[in-house]
N, CA, C and O atoms as CSV, one atom per row, in Angstrom:
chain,resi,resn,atom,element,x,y,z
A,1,UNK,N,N,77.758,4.691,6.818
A,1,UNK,CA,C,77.268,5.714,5.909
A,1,UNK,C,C,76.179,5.149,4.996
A,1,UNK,O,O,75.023,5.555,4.876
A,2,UNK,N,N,76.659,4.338,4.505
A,2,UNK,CA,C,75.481,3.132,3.621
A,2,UNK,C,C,73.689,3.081,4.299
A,2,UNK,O,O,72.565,3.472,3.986
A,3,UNK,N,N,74.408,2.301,5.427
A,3,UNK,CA,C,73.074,2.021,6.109
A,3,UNK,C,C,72.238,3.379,6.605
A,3,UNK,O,O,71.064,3.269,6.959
A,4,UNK,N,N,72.928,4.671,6.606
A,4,UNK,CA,C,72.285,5.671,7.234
A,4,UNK,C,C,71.679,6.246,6.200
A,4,UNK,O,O,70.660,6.887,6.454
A,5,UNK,N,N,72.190,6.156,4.659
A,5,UNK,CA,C,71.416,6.774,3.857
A,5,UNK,C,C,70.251,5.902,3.567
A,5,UNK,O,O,69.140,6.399,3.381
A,6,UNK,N,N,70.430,4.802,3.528
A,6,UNK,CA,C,69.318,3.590,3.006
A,6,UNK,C,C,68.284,3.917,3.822
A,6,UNK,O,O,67.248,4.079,3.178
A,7,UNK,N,N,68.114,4.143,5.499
A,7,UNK,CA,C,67.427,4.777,6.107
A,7,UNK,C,C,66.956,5.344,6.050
A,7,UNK,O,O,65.857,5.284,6.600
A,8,UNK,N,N,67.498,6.851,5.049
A,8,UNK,CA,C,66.749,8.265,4.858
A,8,UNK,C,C,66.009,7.576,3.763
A,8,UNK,O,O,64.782,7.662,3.816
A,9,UNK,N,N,66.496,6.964,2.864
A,9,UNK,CA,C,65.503,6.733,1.560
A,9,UNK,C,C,64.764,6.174,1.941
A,9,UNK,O,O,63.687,6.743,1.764
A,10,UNK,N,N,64.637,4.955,2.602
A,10,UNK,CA,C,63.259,4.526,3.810
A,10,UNK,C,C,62.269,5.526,3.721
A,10,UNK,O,O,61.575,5.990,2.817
A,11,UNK,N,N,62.433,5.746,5.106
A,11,UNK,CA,C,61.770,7.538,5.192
A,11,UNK,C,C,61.106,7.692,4.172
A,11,UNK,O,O,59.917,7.414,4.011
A,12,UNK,N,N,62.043,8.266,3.229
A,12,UNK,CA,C,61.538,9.580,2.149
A,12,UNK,C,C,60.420,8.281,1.818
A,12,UNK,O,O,59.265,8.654,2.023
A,13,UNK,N,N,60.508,7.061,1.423
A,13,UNK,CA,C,60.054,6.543,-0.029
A,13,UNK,C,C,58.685,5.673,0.803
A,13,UNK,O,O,58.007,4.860,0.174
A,14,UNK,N,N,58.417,5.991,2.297
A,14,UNK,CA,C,57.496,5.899,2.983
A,14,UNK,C,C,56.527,7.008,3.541
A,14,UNK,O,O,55.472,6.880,4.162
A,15,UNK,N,N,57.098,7.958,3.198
A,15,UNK,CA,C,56.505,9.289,3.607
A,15,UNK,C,C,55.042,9.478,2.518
A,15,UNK,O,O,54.001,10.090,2.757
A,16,UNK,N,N,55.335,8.909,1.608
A,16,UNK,CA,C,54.080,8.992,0.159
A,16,UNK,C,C,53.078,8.355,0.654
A,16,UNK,O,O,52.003,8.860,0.979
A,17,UNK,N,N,53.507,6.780,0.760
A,17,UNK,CA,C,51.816,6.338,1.230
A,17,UNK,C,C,51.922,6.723,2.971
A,17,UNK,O,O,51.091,5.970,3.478
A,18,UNK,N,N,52.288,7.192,3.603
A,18,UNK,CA,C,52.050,7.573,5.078
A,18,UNK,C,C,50.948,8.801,4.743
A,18,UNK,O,O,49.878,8.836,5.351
A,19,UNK,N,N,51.306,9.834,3.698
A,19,UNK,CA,C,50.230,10.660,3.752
A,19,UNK,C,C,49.143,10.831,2.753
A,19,UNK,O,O,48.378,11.773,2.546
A,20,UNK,N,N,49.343,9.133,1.932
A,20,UNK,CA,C,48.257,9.568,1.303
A,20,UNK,C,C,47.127,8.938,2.323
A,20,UNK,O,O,46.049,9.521,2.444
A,21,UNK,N,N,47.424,7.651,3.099
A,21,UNK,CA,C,47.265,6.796,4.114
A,21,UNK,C,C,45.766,7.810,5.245
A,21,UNK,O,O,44.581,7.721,5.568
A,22,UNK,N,N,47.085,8.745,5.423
A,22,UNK,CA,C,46.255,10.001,6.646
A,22,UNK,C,C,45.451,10.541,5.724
A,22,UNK,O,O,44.263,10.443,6.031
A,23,UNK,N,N,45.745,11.280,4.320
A,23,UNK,CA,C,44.407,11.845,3.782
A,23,UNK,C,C,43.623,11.260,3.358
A,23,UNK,O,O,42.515,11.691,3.040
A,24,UNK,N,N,44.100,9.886,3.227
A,24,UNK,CA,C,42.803,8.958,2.973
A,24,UNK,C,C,41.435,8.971,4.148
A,24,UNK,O,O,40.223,9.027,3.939
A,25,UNK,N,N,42.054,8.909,5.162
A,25,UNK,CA,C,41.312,8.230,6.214
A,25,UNK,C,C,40.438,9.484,6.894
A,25,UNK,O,O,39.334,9.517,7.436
A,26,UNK,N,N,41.609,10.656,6.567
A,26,UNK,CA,C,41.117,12.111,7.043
A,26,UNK,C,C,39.787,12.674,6.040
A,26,UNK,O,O,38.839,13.302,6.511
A,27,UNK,N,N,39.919,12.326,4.614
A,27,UNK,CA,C,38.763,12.460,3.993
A,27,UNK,C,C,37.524,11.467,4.018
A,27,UNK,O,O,36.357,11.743,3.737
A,28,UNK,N,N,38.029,10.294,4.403
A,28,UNK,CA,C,36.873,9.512,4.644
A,28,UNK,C,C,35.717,9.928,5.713
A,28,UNK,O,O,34.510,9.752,5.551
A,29,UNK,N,N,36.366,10.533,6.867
A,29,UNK,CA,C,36.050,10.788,8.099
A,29,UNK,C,C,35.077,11.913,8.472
A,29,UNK,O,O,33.974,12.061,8.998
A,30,UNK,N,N,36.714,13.091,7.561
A,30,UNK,CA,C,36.407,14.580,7.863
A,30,UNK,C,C,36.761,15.274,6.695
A,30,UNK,O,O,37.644,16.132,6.712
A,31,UNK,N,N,35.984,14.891,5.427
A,31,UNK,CA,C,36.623,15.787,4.217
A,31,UNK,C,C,36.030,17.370,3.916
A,31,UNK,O,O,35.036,17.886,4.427
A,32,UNK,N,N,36.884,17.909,3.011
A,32,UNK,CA,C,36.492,19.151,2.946
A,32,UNK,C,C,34.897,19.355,2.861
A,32,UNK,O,O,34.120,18.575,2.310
A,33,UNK,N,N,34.552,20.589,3.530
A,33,UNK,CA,C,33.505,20.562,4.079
A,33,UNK,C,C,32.209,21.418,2.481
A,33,UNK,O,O,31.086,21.140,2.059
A,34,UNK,N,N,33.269,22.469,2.134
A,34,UNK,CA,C,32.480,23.634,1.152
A,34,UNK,C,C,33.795,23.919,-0.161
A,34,UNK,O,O,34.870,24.518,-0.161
A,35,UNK,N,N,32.755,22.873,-1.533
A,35,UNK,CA,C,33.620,23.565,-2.416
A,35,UNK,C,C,34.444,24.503,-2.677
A,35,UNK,O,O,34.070,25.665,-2.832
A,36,UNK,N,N,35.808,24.085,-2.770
A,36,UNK,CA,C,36.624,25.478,-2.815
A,36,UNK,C,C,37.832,25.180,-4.078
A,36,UNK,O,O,37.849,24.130,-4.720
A,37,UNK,N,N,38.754,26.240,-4.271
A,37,UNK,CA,C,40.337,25.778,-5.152
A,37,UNK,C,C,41.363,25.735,-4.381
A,37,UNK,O,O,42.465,25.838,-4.920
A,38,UNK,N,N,41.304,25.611,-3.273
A,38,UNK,CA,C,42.444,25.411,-2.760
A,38,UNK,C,C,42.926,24.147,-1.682
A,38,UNK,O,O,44.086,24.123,-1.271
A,39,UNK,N,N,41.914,23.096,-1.263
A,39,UNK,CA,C,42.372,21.993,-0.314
A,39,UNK,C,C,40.831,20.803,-0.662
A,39,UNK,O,O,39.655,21.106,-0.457
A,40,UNK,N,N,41.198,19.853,-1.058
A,40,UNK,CA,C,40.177,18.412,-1.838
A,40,UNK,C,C,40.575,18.342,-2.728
A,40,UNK,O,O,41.478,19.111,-3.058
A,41,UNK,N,N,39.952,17.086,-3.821
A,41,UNK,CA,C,39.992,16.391,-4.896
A,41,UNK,C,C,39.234,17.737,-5.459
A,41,UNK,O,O,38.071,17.965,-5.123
A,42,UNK,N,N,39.985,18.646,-6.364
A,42,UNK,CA,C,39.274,19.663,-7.209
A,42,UNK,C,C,39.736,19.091,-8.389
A,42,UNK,O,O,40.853,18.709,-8.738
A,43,UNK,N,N,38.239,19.118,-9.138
A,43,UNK,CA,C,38.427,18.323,-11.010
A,43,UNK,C,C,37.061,19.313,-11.223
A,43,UNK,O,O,36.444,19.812,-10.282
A,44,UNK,N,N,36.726,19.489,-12.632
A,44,UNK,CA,C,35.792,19.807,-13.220
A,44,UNK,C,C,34.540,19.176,-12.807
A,44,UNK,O,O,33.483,19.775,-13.006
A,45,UNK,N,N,34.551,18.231,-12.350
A,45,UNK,CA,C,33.420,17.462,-11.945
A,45,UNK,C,C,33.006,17.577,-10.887
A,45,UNK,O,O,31.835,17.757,-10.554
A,46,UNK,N,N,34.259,17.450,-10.012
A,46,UNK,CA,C,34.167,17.275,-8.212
A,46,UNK,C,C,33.242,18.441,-8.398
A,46,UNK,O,O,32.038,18.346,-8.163
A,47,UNK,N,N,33.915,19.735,-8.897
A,47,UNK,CA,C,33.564,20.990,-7.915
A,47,UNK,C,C,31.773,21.920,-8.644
A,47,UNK,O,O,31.388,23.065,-8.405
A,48,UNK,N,N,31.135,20.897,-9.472
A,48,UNK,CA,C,29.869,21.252,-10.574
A,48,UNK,C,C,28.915,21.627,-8.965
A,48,UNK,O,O,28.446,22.764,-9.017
A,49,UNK,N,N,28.649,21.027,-7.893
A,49,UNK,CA,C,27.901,21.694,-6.912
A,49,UNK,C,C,28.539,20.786,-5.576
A,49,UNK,O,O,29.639,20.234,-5.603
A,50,UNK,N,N,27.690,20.770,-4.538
A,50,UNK,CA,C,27.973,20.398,-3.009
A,50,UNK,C,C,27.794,18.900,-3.285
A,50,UNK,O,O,28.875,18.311,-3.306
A,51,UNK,N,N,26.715,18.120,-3.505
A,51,UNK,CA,C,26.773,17.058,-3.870
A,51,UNK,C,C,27.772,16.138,-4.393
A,51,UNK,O,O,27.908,15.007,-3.926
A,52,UNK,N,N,28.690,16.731,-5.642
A,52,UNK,CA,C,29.375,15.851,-6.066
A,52,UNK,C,C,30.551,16.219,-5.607
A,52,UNK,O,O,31.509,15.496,-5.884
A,53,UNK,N,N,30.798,17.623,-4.668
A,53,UNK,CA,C,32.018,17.840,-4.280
A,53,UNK,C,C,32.266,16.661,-2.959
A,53,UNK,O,O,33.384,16.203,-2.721
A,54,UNK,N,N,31.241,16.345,-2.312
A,54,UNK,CA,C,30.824,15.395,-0.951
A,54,UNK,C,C,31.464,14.330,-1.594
A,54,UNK,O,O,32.601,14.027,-1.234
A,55,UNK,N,N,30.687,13.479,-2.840
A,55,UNK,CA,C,30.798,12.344,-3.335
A,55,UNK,C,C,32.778,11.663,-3.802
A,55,UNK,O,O,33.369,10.585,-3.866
A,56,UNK,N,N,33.087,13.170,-4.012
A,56,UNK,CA,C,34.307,12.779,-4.454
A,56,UNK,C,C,35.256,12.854,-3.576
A,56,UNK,O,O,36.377,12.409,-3.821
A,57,UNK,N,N,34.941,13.431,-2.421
A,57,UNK,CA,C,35.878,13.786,-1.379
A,57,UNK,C,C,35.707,12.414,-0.777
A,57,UNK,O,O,36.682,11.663,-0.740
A,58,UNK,N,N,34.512,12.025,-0.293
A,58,UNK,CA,C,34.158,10.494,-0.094
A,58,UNK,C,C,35.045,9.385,-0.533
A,58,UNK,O,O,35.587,8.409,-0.014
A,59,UNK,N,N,34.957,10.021,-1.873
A,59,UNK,CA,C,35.494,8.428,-2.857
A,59,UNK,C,C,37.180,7.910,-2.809
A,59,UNK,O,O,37.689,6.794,-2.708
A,60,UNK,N,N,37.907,9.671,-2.964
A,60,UNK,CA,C,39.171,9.920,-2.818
A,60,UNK,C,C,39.938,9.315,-1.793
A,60,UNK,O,O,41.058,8.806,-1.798
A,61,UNK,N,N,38.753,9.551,-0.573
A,61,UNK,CA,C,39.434,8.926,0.659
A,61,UNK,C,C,39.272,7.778,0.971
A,61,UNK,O,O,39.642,7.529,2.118
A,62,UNK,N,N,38.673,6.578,0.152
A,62,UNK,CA,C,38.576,5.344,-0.165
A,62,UNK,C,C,39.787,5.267,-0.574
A,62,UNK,O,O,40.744,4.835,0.070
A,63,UNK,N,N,39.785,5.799,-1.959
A,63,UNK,CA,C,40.673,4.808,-2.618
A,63,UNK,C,C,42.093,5.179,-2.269
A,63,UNK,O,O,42.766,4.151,-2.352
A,64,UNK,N,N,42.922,6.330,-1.873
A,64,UNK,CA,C,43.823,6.973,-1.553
A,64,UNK,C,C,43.880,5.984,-0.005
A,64,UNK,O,O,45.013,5.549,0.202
A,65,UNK,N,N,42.788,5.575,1.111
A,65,UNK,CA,C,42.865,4.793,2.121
A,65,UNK,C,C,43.431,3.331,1.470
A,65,UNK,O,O,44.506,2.910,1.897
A,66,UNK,N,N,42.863,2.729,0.663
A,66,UNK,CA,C,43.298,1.481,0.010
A,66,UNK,C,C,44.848,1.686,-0.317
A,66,UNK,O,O,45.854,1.175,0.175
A,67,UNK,N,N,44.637,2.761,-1.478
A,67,UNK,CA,C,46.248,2.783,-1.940
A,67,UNK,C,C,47.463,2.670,-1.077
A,67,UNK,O,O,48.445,1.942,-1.224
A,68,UNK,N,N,47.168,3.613,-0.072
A,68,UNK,CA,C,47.912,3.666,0.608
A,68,UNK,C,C,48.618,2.590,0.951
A,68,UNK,O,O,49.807,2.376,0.717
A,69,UNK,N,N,47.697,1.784,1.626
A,69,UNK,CA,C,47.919,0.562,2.674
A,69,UNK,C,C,49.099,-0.341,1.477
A,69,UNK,O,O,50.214,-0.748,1.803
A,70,UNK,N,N,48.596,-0.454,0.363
A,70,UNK,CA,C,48.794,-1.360,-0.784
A,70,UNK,C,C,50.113,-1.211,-1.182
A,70,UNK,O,O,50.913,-2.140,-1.293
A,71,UNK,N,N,50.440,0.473,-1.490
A,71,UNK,CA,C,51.962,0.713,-1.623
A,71,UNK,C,C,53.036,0.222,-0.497
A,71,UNK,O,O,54.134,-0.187,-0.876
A,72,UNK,N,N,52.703,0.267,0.919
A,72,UNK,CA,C,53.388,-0.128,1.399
A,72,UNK,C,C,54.590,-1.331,1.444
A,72,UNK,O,O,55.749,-0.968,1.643
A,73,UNK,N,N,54.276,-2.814,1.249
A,73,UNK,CA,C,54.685,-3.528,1.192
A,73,UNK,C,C,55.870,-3.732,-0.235
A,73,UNK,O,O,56.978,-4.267,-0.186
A,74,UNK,N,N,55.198,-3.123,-1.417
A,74,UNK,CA,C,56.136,-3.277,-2.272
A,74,UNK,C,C,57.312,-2.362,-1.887
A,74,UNK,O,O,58.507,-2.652,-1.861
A,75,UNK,N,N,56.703,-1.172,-1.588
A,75,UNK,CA,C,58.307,0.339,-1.527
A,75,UNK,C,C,59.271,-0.973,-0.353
A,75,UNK,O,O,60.334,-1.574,-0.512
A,76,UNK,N,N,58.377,-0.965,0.633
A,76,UNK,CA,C,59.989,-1.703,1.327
A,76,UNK,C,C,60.507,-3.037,1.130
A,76,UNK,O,O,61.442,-3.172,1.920
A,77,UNK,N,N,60.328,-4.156,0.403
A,77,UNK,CA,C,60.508,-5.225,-0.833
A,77,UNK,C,C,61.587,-3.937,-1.661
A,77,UNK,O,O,62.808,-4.019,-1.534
A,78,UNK,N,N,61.107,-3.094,-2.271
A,78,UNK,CA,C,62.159,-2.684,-3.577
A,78,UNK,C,C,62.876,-2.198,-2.784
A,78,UNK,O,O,63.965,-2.770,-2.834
A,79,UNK,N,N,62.852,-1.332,-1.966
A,79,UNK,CA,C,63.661,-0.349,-1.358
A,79,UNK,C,C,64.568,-1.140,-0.394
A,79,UNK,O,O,65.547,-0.525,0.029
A,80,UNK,N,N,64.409,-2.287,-0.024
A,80,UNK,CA,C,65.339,-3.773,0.819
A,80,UNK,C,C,66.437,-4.027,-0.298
A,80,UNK,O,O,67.618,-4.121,0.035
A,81,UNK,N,N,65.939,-4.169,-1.985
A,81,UNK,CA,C,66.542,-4.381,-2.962
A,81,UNK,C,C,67.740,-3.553,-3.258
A,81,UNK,O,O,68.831,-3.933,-3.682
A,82,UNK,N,N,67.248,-2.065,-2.889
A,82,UNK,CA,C,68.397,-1.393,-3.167
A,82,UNK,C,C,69.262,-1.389,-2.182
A,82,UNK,O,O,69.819,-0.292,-2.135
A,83,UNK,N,N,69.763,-2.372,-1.082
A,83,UNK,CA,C,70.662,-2.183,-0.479
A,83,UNK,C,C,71.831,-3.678,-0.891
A,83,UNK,O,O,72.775,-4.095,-0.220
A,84,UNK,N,N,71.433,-4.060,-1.885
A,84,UNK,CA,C,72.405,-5.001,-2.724
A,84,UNK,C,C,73.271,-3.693,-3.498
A,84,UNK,O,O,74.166,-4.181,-4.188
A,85,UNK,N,N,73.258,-2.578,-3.554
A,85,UNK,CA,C,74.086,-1.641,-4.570
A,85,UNK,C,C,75.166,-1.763,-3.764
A,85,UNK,O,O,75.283,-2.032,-2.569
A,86,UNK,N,N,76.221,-1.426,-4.949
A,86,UNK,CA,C,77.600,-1.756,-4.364
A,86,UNK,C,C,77.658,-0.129,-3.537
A,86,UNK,O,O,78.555,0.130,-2.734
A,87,UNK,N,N,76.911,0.544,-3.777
A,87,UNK,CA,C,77.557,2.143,-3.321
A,87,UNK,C,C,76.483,2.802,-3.015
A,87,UNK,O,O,75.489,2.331,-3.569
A,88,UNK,N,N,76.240,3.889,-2.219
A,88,UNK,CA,C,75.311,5.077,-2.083
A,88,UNK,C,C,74.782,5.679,-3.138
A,88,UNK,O,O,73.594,5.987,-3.231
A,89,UNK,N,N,75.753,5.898,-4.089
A,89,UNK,CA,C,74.930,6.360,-5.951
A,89,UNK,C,C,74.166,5.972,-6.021
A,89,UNK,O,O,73.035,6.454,-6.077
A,90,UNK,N,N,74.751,4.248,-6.057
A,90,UNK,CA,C,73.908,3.109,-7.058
A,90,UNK,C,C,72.361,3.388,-6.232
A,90,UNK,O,O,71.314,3.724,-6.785
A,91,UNK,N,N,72.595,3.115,-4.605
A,91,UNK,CA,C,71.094,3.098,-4.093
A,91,UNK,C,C,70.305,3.962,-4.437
A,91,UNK,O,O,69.199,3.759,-4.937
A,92,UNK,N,N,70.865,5.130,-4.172
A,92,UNK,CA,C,69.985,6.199,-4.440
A,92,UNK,C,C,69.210,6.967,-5.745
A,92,UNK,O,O,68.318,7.801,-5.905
A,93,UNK,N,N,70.002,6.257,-6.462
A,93,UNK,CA,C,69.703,6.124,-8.292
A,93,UNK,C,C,68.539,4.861,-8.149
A,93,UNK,O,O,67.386,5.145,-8.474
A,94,UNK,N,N,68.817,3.558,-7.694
A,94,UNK,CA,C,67.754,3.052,-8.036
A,94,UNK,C,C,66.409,2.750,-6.849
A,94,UNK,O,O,65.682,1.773,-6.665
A,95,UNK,N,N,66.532,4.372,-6.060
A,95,UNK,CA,C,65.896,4.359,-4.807
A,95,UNK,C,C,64.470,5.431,-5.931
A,95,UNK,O,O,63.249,5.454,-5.775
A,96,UNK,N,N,65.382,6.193,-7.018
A,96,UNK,CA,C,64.238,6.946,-7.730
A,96,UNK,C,C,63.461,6.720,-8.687
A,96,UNK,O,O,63.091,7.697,-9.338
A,97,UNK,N,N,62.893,5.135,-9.131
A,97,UNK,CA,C,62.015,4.391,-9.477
A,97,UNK,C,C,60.821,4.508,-8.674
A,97,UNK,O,O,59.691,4.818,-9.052
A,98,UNK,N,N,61.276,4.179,-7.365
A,98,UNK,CA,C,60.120,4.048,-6.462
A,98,UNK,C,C,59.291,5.095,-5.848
A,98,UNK,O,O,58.252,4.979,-5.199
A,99,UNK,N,N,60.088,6.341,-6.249
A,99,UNK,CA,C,59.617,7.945,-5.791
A,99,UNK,C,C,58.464,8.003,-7.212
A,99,UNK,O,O,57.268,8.292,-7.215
A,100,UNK,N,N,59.478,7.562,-8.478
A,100,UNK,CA,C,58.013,8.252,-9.562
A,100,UNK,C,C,57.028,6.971,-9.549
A,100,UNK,O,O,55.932,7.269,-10.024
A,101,UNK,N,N,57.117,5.735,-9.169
A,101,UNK,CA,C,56.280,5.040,-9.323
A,101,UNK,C,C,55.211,5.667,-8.225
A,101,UNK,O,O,54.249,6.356,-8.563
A,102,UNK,N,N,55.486,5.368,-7.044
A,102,UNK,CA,C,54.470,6.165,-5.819
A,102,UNK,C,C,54.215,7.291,-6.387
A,102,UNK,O,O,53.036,7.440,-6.063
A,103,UNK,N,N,54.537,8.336,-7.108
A,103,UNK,CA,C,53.635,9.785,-7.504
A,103,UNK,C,C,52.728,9.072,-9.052
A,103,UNK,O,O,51.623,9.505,-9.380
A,104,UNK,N,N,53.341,8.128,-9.713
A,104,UNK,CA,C,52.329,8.069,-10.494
A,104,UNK,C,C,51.157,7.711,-10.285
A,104,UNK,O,O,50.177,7.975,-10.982
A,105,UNK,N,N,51.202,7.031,-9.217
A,105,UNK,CA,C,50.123,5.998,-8.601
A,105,UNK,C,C,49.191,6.862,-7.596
A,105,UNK,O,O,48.156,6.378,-7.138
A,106,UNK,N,N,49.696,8.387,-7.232
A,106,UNK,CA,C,48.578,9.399,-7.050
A,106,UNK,C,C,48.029,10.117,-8.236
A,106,UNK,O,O,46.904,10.615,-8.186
A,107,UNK,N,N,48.847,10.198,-9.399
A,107,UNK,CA,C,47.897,10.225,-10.524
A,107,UNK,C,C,47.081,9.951,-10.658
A,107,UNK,O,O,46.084,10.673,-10.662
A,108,UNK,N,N,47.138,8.016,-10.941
A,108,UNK,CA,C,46.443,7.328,-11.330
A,108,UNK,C,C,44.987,7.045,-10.776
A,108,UNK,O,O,43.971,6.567,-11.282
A,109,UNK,N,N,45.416,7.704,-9.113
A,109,UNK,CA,C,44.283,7.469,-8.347
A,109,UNK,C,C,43.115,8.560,-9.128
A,109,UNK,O,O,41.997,8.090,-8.919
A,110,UNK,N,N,43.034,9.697,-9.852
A,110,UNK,CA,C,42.235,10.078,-10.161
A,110,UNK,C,C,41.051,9.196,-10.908
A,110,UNK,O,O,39.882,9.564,-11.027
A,111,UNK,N,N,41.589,7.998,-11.365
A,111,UNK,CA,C,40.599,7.649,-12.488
A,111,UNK,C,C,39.684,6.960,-11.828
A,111,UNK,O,O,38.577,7.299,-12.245
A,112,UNK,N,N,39.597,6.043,-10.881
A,112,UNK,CA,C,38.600,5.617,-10.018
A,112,UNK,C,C,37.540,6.397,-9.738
A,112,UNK,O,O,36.386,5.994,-9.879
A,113,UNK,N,N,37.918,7.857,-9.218
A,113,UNK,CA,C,37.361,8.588,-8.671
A,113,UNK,C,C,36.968,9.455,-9.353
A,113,UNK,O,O,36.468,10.350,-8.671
A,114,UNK,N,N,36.934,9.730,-10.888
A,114,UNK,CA,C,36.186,10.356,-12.047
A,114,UNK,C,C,35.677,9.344,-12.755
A,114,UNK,O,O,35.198,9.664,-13.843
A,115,UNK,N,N,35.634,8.047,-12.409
A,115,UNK,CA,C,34.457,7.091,-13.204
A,115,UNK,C,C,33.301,6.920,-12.496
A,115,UNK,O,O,32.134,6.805,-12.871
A,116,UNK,N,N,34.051,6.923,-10.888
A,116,UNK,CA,C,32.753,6.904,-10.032
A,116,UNK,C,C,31.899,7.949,-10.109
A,116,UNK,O,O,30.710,7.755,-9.857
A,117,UNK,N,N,32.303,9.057,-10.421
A,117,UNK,CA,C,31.685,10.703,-10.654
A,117,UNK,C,C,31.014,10.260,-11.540
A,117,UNK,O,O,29.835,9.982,-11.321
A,118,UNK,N,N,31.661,10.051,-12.949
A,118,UNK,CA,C,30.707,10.280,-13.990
A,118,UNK,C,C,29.706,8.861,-14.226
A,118,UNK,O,O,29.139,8.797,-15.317
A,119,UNK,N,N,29.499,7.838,-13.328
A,119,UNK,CA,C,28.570,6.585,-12.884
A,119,UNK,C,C,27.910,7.623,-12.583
A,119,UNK,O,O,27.266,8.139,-13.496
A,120,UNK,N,N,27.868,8.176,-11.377
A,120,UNK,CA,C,27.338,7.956,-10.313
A,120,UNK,C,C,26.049,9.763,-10.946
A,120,UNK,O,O,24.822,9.855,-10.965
A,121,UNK,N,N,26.900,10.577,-11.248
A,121,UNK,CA,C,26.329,11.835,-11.823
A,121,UNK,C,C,26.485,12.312,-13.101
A,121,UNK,O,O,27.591,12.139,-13.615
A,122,UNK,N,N,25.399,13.026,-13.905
A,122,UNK,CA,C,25.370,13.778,-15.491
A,122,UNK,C,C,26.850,14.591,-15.884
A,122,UNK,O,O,28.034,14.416,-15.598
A,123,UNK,N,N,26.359,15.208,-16.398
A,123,UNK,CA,C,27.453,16.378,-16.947
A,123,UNK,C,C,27.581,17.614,-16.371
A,123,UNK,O,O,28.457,18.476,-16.440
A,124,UNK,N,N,26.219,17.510,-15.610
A,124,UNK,CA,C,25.651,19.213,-15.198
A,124,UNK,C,C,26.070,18.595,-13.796
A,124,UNK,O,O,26.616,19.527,-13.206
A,125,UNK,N,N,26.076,17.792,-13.210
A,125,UNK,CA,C,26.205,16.994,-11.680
A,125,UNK,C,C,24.529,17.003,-10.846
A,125,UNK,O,O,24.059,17.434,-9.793
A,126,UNK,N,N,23.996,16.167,-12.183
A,126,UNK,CA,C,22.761,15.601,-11.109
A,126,UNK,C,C,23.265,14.359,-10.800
A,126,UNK,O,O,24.241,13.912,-11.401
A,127,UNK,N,N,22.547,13.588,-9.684
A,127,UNK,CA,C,22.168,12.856,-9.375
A,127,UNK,C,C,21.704,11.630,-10.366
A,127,UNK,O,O,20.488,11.738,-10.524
A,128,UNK,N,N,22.232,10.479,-11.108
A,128,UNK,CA,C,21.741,9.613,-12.069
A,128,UNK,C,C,20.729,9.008,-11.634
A,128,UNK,O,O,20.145,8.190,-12.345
């Protein structure tokens, strides 16, 4: 029972960078094509015209490609850790560190990718 849940938390706590991994690589490749609100990196900035919506969809799928790769190794290091718990609770209690750390760390990915914006373009989204 132990080992089968430790498994699912596997899974789950690999499933984060698996797809930020694919939308990384999928926006690098093939990102959204025409400013919109409903599928890309939409920020006040991204979406000012076509240009910087390109630039950020670009950038996103850099760094979301990096991240990805990067989270990997620690989630299964911690997530190896939680199978020292004496019980299924314990794991799964300290299996949910590693769920908000991986979502903070798609937060965080915004800031790369609104410094590079505001480097790279004005306020209005020209071209610097």
């Amino acid at each position: 029972m132990k080992l089968g849940m430790w498994i699912f938390m596997l899974v789950c706590n690999l499933l984060i960078p698996a797809v930020v991994i694919w939308y990384g690589l999928r926006f690098k490749k093939n990102p959204p094509r025409e400013v919109n609100t409903l599928f890309g990196y939409r920020t006040r900035r991204s979406m000012k015209n076509q240009e910087t919506w390109d630039f950020a969809q670009q950038k996103m799928g850099e760094v979301w490609g990096r991240w990805g790769f990067a989270m990997l190794p620690p989630v299964v290091v911690c997530q190896a850790l939680t199978l020292l718990c004496p019980t299924v609770d314990g794991m799964c209690l300290w299996s949910l560190p590693i769920t908000i750390v991986e979502a903070a760390l798609l937060l965080l990915s915004m800031i790369p990718v609104e410094r590079a914006l505001k480097k790279t373009f004005d306020k209005n989204g020209n071209r610097r």
